[in-house]
Every structure is written in structure tokens, then in C-alpha cells.
C-alpha positions in Angstrom: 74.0 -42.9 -1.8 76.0 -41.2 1.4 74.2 -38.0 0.2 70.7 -39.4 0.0 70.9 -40.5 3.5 72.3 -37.4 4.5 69.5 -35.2 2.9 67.0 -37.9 5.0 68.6 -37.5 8.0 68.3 -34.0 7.4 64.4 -34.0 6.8 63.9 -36.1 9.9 65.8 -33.9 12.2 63.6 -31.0 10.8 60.6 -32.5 11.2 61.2 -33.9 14.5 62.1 -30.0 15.9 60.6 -27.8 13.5 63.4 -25.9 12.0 64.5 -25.7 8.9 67.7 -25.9 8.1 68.4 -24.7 4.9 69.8 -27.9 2.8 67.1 -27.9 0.4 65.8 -24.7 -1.8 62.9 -22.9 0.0 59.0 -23.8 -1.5 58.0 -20.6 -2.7 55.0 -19.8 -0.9 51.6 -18.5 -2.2 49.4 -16.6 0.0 45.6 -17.1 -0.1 44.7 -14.5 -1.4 45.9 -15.1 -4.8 43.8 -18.2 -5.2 40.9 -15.4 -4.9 41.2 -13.9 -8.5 37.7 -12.1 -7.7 39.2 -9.8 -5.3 40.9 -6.8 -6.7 44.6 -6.7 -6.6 45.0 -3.4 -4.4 42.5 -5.0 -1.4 44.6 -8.5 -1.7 47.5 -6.4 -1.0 46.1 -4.5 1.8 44.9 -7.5 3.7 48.6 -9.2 3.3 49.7 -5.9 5.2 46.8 -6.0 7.4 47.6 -9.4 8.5 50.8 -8.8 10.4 49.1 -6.6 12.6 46.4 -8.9 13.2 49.1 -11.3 14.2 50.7 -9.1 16.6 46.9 -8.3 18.2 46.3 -12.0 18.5 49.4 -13.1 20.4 49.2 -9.8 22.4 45.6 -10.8 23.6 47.0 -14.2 24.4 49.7 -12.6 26.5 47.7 -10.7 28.5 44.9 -13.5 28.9 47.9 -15.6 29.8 49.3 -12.9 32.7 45.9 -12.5 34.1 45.1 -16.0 34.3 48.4 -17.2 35.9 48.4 -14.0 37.9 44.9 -14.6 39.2 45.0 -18.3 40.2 48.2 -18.3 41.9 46.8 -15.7 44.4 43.1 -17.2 44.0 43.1 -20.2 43.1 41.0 -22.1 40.6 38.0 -20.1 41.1 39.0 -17.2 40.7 36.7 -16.1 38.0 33.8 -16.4 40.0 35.3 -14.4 42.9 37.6 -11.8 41.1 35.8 -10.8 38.0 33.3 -8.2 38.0 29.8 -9.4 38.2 29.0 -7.8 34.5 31.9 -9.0 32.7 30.9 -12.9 33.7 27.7 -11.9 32.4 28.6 -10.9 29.2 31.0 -14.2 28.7 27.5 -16.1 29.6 25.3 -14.4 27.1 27.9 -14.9 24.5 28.1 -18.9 25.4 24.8 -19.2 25.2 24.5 -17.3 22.3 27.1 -19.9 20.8 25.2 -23.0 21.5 21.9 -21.6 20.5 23.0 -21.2 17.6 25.1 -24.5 16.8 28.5 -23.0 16.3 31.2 -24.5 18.2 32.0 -23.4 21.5 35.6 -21.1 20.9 37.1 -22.6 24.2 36.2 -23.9 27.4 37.9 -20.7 29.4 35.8 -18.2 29.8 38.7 -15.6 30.1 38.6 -16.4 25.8 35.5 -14.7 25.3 36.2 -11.1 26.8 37.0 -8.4 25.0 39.9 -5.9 25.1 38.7 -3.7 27.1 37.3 -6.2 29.6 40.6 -7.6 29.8 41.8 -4.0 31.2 38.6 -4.4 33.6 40.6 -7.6 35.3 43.6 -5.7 35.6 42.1 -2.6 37.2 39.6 -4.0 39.5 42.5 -6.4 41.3 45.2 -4.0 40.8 46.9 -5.4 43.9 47.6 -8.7 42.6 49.3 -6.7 39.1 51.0 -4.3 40.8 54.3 -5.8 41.6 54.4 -6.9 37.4 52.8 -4.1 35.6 54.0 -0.7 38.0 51.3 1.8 37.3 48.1 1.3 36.9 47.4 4.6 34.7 50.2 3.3 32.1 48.3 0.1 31.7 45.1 2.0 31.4 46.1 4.0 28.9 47.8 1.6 27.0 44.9 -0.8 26.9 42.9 2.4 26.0 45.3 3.4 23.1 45.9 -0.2 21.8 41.7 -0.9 21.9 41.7 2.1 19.1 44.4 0.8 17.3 42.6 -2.6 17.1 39.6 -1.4 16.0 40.8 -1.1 12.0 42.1 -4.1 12.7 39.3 -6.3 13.6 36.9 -4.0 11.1 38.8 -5.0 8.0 40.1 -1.2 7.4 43.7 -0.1 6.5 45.2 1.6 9.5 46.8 4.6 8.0 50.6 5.4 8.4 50.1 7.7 12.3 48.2 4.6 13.9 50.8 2.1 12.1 53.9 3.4 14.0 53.0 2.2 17.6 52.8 -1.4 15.8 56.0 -1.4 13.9 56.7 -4.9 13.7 60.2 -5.7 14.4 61.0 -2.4 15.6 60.6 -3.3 19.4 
């Protein structure tokens, strides 16, 4: 019975802070993929290797969405995006709303900073390089780097298999 209430107690506290502990044998986990028989085996695979580096895109977005927002409201303030971002890039982020509700989908977010695109993003940066300065050091590096990491996205966000040259820049775990 001690046991019971042990192995409860255990469940609650890794619930409560999402961990898991280890006190129980791990669910083996199917992907997705396998539930779609109609999909040959070899693109299944690829997509499963695929999707670690559309992971490390997505939260790599977020972080840079992230700096530029924090960045640009604590030396703006809440408007910022209507006094700090280029005139063209609030245009686009418009035409793409629109195009959202015109066409019933769901609105992705309320920020408008979530519908620009990589490159854009590297627009921000440049055209108020004396607010990123003190963080980011040199404003070529971060040009080339959102230039080099917008090619490497592009297989990425296309569905194509990055082949092994463009893979090591991404090495997951090796940073």
C-alpha cells in the first residue's frame, strides 16, 4: 500500500513541475509519421531528421523576435513599431493581416513583429543599429549571419533535405 502511495505521490509531483522522474518505464513513443502508411518509408525518415532543424529555426526566430521586441520598447516604448520600423516592412505585416481575415483563417497573433520574415527581422536590427549595438557588437556579423542562416532556412521551410555541408552550421547539440 506504502508503495502505491509513493508511486502517486510521485505522479503528482511530476505533473505539478513537468519532469519526469524516472520511477515508472518510459511510454514508447510513436511519431506521426508512422500513422501515415501512405508515405514512403525513406521521406518519413527524412522529415523526422528534418524536424529538428525546424525546431532549432522556430525557437531561433522567437529569440530574435524576443530581443528586438524587448530591445525596442525599453528604448521606445510601446509604439515602437510605428516609429522604428521601416515604413515597407509595416506594410507587408498589413497586407498579410488582411490577407488573413479575407480569407477566414485565424489571425497567427496579435504582434505584428510575428508576421515578418527572416530577413525583415535583420531589417529591424540594421536600421536601429544603435539600440543593438551594445548586445550584438558588429553589425556586419549579424548581417551575415542572418544572411547565411536565411539560406540555410530555406530547405527547411521548402520541405527539402539540407544536404550534409549546409547541416554542419546547425549541429544540434554541438554548440
Amino acid at each position: 500500500m506504502s508503495g502505491m502511495m509513493i508511486t502517486d505521490e510521485l505522479k503528482y509531483i511530476e505533473q505539478r513541475f513537468n519532469i519526469e522522474l524516472g520511477h515508472l518505464p518510459p511510454a514508447i513513443k510513436q511519431s506521426a509519421l508512422e500513422y501515415y502508411p501512405q508515405f514512403e518509408k525513406e521521406v518519413r525518415k527524412r522529415a523526422a531528421e528534418m524536424a529538428q532543424y525546424y525546431e532549432l529555426f522556430y525557437c531561433l526566430e522567437q529569440s530574435i523576435r524576443k530581443l528586438i521586441t524587448e530591445t525596442m520598447e525599453e528604448s521606445s516604448g510601446a509604439d515602437w513599431w510605428e516609429n522604428k520600423v521601416p515604413q515597407q516592412i509595416r506594410e507587408n505585416v498589413r497586407r498579410l493581416i488582411k490577407d488573413e481575415i479575407d480569407n477566414g483563417i485565424t489571425q497567427r497573433s496579435e504582434r505584428a513583429i510575428d508576421y515578418t520574415t527572416f530577413d525583415e527581422l535583420g531589417v529591424i536590427i540594421s536600421s536601429n543599429w544603435e539600440l543593438f549595438e551594445p548586445v550584438l557588437t558588429s553589425q556586419l556579423a549579424v548581417q551575415r549571419i542572418i544572411k547565411s542562416l536565411n539560406l540555410l532556412r530555406g530547405p527547411i521551410a521548402h520541405c527539402c533535405p539540407m544536404s550534409e555541408d549546409w547541416r554542419w552550421p546547425l549541429r544540434i547539440g554541438s554548440v
